[in-house]
N, C-alpha and C positions, 0 to 999 in steps of 0.2 A: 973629279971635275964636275963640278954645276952644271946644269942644264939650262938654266934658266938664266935672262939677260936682262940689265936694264938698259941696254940698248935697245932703242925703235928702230933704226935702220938695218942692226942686225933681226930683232924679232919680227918686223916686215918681210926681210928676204927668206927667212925661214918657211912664215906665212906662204908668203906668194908661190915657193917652190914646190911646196907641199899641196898646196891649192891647186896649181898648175897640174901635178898626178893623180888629182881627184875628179876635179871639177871638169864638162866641158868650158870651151869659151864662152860661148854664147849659152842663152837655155831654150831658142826658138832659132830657127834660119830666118826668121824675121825680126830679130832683135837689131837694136840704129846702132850694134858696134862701133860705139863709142870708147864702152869699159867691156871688158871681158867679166865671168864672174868672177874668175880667182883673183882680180884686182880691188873687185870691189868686197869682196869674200875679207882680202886682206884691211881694205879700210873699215869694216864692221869690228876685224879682229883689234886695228889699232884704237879702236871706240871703244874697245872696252881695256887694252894698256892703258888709257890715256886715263880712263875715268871720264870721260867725258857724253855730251849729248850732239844729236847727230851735226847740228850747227856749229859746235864749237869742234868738231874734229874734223868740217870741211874747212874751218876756221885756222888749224895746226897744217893741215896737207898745203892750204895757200901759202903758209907763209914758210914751210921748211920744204926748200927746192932739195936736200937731198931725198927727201923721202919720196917726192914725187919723181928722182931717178929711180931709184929702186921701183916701184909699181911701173917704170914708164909710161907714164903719163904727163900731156905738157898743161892740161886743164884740169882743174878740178870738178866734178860733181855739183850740182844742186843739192841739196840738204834731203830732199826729196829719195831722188833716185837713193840715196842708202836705204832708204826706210821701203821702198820698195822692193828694194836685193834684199833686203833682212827678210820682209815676208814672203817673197818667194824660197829663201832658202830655209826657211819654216815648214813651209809647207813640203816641203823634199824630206822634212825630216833632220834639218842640219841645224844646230844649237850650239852654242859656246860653252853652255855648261850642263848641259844636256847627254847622260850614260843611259846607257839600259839597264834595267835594275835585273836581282840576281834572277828572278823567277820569269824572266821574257820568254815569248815564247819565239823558240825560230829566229830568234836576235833582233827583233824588232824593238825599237825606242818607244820608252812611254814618256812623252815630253807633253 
């Protein structure tokens, strides 16, 4: 069996569930929870299924209502807020295609 999907609603909920056992929600007690990260963790990930740029894939989540049940969410993001979840979750260390290479030391990422 394949692992791999060309479904988005299936490869979102994969996303988000997995995110969900990583990620906290928020990354401050003062964040406007609005988006959790593993929601928006998961809209970074559908940005790069999609091939797309960050306006056109707040562009996809507007207009496909099932995807936006899956993340539950009834609003979509400013184009913005992704690009600021991406550099935050940069800086944590978190990449899409991003591995440690063989000789890390301690398992630390060289991204």
């Amino acid at each position: 069996m394949s692992r791999t999907t060309k479904s988005a609603t299936e490869f979102a909920k994969t996303t988000l569930a997995t995110a969900q056992r990583v990620l906290p929600d928020y990354s401050s007690p003062f964040s406007p929870r609005k988006f959790t990260q593993p929601q928006l963790l998961t809209m970074l990930a559908l940005r790069q299924f999609f091939k797309l740029d960050y306006r056109g894939t707040i562009e996809r989540l507007a207009e496909w209502k099932e995807l936006r049940e899956v993340l539950a969410i009834e609003q979509v993001p400013d184009f913005s807020t992704l690009i600021h979840a991406e550099k935050r979750l940069l800086k944590r260390g978190w990449s899409p295609n991003c591995s440690p290479p063989p000789s890390s030391v301690h398992g630390k990422r060289a991204c």
